[in-house]
DODRENDO-878989 format. One line per field, with one value per residue: residue in one letter; x negated, y, z negated of N, C-alpha, C in turn; residue number from 0. Coordinates in Angstrom, 1 decimal. Example, Ala and Ser with C-alpha at 12.3 -4.5 7.8 and 13.67 -1.06 7.14 Angstrom:
BEGIN
res: [a / s] .
n.X: [-13.2 / -12.8] .
n.Y: [-5.7 / -2.2] .
n.Z: [-7.8 / -7.1] .
ca.X: [-12.3 / -13.7] .
ca.Y: [-4.5 / -1.1] .
ca.Z: [-7.8 / -7.1] .
c.X: [-13.2 / -12.9] .
c.Y: [-3.3 / 0.0] .
c.Z: [-7.8 / -7.9] .
n: [0 / 1] .
END
This chain:
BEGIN
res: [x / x / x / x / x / x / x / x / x / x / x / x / x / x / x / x / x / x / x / x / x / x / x / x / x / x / x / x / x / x / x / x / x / x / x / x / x / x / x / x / x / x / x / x / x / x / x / x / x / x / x / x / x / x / x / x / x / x / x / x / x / x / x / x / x / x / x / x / x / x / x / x / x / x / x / x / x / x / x / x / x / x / x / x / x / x / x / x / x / x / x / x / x / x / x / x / x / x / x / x / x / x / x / x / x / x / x / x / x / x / x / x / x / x / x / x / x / x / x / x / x / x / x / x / x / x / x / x / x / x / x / x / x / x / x / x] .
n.X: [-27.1 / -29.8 / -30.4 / -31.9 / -32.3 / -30.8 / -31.3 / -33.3 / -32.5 / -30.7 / -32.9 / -34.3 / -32.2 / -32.2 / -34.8 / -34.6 / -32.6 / -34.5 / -36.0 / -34.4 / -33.9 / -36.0 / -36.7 / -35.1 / -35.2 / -37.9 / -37.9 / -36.3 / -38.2 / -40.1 / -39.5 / -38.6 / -40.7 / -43.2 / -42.7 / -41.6 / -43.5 / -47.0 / -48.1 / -50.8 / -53.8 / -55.5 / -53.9 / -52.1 / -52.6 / -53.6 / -53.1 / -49.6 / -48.0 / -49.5 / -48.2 / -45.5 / -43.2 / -42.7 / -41.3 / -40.4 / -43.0 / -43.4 / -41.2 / -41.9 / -44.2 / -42.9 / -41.1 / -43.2 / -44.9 / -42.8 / -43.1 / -44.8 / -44.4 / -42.6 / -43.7 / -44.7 / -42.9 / -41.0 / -42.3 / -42.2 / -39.6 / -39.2 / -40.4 / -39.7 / -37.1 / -37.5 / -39.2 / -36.8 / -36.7 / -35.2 / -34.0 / -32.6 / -34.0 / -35.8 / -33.7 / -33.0 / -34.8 / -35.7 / -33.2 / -34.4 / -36.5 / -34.8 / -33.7 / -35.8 / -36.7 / -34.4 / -34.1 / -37.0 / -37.4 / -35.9 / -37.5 / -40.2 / -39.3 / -38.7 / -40.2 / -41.2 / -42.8 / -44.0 / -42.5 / -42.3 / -44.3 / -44.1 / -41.3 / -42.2 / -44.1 / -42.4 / -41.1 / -43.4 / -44.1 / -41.7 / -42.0 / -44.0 / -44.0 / -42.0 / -44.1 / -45.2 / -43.3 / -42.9 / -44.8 / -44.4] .
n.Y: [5.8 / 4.7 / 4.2 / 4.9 / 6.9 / 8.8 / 9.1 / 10.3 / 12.9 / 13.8 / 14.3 / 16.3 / 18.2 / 19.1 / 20.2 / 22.2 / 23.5 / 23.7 / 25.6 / 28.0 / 27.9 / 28.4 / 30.8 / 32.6 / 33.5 / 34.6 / 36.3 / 38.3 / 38.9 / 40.0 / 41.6 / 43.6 / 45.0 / 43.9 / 40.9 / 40.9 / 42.1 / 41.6 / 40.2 / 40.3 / 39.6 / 42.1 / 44.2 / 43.9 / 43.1 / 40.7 / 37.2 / 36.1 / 34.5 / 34.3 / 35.9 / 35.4 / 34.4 / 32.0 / 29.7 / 30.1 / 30.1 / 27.3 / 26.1 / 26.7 / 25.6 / 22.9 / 22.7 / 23.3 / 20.7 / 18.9 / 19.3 / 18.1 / 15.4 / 14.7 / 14.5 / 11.6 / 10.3 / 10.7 / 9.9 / 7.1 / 6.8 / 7.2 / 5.4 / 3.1 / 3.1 / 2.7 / 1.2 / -0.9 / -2.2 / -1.5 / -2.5 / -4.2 / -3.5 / -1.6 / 0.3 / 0.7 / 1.8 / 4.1 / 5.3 / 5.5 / 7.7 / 9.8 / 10.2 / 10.2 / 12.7 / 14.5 / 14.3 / 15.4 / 18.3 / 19.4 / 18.1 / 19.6 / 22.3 / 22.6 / 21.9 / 18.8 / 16.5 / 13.3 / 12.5 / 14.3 / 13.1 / 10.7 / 10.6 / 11.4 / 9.4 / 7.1 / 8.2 / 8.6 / 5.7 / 4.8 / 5.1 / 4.2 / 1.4 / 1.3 / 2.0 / -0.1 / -2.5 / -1.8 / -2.8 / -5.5] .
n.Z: [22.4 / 20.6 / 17.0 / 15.9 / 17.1 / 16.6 / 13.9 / 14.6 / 15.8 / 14.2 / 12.0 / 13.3 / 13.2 / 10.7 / 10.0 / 11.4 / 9.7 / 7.4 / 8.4 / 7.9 / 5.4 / 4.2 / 6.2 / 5.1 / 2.6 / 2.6 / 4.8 / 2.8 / 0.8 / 1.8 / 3.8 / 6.4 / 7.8 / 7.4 / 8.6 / 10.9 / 13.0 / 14.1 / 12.0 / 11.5 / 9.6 / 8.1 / 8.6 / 6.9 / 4.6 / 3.8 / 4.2 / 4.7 / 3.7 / 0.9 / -0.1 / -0.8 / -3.0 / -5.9 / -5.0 / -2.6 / -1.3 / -1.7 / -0.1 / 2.3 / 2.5 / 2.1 / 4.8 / 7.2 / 6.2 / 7.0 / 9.8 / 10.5 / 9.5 / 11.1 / 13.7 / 14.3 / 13.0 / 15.4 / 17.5 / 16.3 / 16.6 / 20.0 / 21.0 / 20.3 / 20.8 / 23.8 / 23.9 / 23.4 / 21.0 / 19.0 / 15.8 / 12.7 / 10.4 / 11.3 / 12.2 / 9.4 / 8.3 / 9.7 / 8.9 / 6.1 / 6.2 / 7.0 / 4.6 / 2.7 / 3.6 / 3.2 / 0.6 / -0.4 / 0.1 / -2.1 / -3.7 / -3.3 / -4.2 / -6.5 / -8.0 / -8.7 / -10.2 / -10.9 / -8.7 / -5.8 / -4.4 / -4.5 / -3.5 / -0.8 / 0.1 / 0.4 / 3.4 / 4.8 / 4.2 / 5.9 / 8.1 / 9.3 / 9.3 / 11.2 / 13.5 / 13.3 / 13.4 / 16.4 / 17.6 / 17.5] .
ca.X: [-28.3 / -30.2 / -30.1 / -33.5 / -33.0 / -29.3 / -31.9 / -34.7 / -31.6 / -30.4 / -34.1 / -34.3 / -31.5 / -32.8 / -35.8 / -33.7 / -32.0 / -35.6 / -36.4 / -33.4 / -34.0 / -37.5 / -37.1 / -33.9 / -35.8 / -38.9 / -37.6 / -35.8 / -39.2 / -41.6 / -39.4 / -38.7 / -42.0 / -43.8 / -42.3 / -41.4 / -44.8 / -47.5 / -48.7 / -52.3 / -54.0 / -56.0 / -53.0 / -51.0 / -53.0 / -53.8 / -52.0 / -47.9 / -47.7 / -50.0 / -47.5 / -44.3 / -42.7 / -43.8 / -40.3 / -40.5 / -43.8 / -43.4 / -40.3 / -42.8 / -45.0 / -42.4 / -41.0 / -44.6 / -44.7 / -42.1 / -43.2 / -46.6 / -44.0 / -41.7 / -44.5 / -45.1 / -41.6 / -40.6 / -43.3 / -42.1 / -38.2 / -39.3 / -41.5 / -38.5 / -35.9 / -38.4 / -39.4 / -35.8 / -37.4 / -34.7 / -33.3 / -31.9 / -35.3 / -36.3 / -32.8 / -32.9 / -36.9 / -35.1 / -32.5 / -34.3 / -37.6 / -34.0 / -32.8 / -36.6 / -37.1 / -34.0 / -34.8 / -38.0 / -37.1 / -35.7 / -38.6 / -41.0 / -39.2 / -38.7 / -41.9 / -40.7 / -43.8 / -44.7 / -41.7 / -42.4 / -45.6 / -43.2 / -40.5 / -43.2 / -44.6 / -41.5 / -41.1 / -44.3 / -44.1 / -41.0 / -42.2 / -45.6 / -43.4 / -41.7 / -44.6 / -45.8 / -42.2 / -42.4 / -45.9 / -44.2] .
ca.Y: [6.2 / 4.1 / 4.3 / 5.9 / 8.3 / 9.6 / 9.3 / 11.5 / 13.9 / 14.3 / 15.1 / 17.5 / 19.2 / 19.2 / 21.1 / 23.5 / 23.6 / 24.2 / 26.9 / 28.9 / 28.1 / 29.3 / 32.5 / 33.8 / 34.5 / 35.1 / 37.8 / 39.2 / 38.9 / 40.5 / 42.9 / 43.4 / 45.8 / 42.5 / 39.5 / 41.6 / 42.4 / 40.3 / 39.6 / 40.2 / 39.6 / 42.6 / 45.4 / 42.8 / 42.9 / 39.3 / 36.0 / 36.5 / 33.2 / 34.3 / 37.3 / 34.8 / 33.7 / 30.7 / 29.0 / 30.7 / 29.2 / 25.8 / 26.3 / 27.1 / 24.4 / 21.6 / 23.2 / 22.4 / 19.0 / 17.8 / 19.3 / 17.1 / 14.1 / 14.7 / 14.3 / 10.1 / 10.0 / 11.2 / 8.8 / 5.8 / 6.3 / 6.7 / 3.7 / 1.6 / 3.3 / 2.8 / -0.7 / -1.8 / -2.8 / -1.4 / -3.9 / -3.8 / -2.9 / 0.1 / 1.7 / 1.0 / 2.9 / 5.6 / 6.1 / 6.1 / 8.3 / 10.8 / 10.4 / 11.1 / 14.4 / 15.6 / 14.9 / 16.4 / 19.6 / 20.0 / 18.2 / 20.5 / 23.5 / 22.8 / 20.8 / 17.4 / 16.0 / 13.0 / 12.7 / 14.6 / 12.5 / 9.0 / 10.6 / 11.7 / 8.3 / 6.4 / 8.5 / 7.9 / 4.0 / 4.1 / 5.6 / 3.0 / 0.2 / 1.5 / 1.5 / -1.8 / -2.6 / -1.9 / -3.5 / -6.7] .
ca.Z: [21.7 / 19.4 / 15.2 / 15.3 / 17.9 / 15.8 / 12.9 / 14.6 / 16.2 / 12.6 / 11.2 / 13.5 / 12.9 / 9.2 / 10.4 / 11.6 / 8.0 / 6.7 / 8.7 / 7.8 / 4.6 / 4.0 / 6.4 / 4.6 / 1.6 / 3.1 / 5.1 / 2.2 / 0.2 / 2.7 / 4.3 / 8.0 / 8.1 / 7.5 / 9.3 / 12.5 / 13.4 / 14.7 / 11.2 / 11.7 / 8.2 / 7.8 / 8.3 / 6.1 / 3.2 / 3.6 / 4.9 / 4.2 / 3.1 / -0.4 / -0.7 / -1.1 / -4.6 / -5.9 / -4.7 / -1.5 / -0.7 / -1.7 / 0.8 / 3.7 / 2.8 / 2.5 / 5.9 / 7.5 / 5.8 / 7.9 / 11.4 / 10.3 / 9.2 / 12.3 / 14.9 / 13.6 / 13.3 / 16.5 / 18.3 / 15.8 / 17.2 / 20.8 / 21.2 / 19.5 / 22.2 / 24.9 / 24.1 / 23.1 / 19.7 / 17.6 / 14.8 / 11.6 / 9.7 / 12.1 / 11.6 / 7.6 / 7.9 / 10.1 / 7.7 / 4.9 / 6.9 / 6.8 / 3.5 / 1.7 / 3.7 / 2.0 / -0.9 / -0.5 / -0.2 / -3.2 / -5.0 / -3.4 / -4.3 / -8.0 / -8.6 / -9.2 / -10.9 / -9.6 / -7.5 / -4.8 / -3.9 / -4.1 / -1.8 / 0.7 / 0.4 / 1.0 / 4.1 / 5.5 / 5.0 / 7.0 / 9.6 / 9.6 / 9.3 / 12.3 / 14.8 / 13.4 / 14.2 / 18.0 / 18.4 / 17.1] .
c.X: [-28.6 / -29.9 / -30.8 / -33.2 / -31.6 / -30.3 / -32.8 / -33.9 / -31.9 / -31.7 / -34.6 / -33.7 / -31.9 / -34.2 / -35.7 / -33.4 / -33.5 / -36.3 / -36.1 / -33.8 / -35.3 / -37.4 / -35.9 / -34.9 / -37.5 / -38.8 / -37.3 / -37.2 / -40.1 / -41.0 / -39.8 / -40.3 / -43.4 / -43.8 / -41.4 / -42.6 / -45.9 / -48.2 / -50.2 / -52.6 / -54.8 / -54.9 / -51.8 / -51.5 / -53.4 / -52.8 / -50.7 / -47.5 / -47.9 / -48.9 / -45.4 / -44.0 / -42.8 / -42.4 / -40.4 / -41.5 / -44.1 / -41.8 / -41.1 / -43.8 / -44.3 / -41.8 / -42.6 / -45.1 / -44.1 / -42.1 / -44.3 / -46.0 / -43.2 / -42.2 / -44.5 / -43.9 / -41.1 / -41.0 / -42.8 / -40.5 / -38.3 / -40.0 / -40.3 / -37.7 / -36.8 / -37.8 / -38.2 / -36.1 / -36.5 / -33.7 / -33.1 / -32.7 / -35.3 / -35.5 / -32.8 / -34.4 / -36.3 / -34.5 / -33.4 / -35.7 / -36.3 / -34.0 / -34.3 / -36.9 / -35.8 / -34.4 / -36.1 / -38.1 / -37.0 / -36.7 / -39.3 / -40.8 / -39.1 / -40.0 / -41.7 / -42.0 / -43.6 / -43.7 / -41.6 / -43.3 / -44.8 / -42.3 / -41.2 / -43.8 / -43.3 / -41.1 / -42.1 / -44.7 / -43.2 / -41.0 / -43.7 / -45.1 / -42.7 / -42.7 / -45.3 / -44.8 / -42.0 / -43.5 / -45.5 / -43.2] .
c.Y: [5.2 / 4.6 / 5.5 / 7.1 / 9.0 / 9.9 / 10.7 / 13.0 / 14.8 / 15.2 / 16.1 / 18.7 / 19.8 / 20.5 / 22.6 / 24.0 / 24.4 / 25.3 / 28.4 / 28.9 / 28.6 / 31.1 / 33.3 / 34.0 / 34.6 / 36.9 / 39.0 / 39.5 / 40.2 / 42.1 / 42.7 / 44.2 / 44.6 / 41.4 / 40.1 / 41.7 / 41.3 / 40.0 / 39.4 / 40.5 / 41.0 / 44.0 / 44.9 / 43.0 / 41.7 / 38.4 / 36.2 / 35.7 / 33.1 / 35.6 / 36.6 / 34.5 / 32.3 / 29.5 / 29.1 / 29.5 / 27.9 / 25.5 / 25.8 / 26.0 / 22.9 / 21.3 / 22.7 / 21.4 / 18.1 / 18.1 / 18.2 / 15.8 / 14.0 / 13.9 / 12.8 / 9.6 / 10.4 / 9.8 / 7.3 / 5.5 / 6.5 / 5.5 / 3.2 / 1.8 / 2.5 / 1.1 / -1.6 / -2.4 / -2.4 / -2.5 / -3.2 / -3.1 / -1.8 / 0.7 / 1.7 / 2.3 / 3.7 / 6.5 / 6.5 / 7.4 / 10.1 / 11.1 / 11.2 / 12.2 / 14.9 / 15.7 / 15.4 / 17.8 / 19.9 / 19.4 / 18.8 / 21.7 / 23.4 / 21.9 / 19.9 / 16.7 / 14.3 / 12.5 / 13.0 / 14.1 / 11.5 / 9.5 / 10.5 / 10.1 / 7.2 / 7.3 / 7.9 / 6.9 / 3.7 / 4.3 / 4.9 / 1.6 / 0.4 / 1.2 / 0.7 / -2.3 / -2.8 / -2.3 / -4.7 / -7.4] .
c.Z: [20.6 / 18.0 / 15.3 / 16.0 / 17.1 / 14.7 / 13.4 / 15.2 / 14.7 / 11.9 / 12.2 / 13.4 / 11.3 / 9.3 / 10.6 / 10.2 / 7.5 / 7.1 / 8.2 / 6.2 / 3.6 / 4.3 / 5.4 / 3.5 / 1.7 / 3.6 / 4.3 / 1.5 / 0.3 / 3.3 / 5.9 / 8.9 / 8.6 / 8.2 / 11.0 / 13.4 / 13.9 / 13.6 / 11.3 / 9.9 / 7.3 / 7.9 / 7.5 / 4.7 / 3.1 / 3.9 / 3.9 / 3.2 / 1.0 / -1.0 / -0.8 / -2.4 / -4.4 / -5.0 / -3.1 / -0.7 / -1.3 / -0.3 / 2.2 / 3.4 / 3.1 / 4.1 / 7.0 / 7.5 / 6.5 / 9.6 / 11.3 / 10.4 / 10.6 / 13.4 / 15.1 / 13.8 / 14.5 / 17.6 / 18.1 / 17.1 / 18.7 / 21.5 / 20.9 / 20.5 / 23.7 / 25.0 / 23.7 / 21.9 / 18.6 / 17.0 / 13.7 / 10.6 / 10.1 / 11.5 / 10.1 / 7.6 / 8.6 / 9.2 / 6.2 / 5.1 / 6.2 / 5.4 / 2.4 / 2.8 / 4.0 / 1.0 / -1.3 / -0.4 / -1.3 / -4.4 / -5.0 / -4.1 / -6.0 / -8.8 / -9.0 / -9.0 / -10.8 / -8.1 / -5.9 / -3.6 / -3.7 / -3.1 / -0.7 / 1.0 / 0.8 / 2.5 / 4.7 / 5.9 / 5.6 / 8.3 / 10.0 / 9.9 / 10.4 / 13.7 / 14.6 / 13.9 / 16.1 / 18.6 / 18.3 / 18.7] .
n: [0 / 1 / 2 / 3 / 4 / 5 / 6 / 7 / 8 / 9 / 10 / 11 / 12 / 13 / 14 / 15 / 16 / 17 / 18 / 19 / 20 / 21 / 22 / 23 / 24 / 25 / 26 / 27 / 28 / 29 / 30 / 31 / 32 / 33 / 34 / 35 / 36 / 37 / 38 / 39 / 40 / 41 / 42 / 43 / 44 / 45 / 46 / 47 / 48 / 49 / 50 / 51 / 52 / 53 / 54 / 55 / 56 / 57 / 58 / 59 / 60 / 61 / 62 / 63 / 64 / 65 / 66 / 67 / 68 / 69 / 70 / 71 / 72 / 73 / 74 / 75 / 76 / 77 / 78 / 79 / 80 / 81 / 82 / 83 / 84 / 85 / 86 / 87 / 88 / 89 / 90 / 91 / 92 / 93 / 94 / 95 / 96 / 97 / 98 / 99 / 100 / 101 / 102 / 103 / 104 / 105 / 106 / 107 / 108 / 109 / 110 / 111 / 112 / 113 / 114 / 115 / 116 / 117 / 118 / 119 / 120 / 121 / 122 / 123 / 124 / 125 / 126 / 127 / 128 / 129 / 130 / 131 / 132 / 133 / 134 / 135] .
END
């Protein structure tokens, strides 16, 4: 297995991590009455998401953030496997693709001012620099 695809394994297992870590205090939040159901908005009282703590739903959003960043990344480290394209660059931009969405988690959830915008942005250029990478 390539760097990238241990890298894109990894960030999915991370995703996983993010899930668990949103619904556990979601669930406890909302209550099984709530998040059992089919969540329809009008016997809800309105979308679930507005009825979370403020930590909660920054949780659920940064969770979201990385199925959106996953998709790009996902694409970057199979094109590279595909086309044999991986080199020493790609896996540095994989690893570090990994390393800021951890640490995004925890800037979303505590509000790391303007932090949380520079990690997400080093994420995203390693994952641009990637499929410039495998057009090269």
């Amino acid at each position: 297995m390539t760097p990238e695809l241990t890298a894109l394994t990894l960030a999915a297992l991370l995703q996983v991590f993010q899930i668990a870590l949103m619904a556990v205090p979601a669930n406890l939040e909302l209550g099984q009455g709530k998040t059992l159901g089919p969540r329809d908005r009008d016997r809800l009282g309105g979308d679930l998401r507005d009825q979370l703590s403020t930590r909660t739903a920054r949780l659920h959003r940064a969770m979201s953030n990385h199925f959106e960043g996953l998709i790009l990344f996902a694409v970057a480290c199979v094109v590279l496997a595909i086309a044999d394209k991986s080199s020493a660059l790609t896996t540095a931009c994989a690893y570090a693709y990994l390393l800021a969405r951890v640490l995004y988690i925890p800037a979303y959830a505590f509000g790391w001012v303007p932090w949380r915008s520079l990690i997400w942005a080093i994420g995203y250029l390693a994952t641009t620099l990637m499929l410039i990478a495998a057009l090269t």
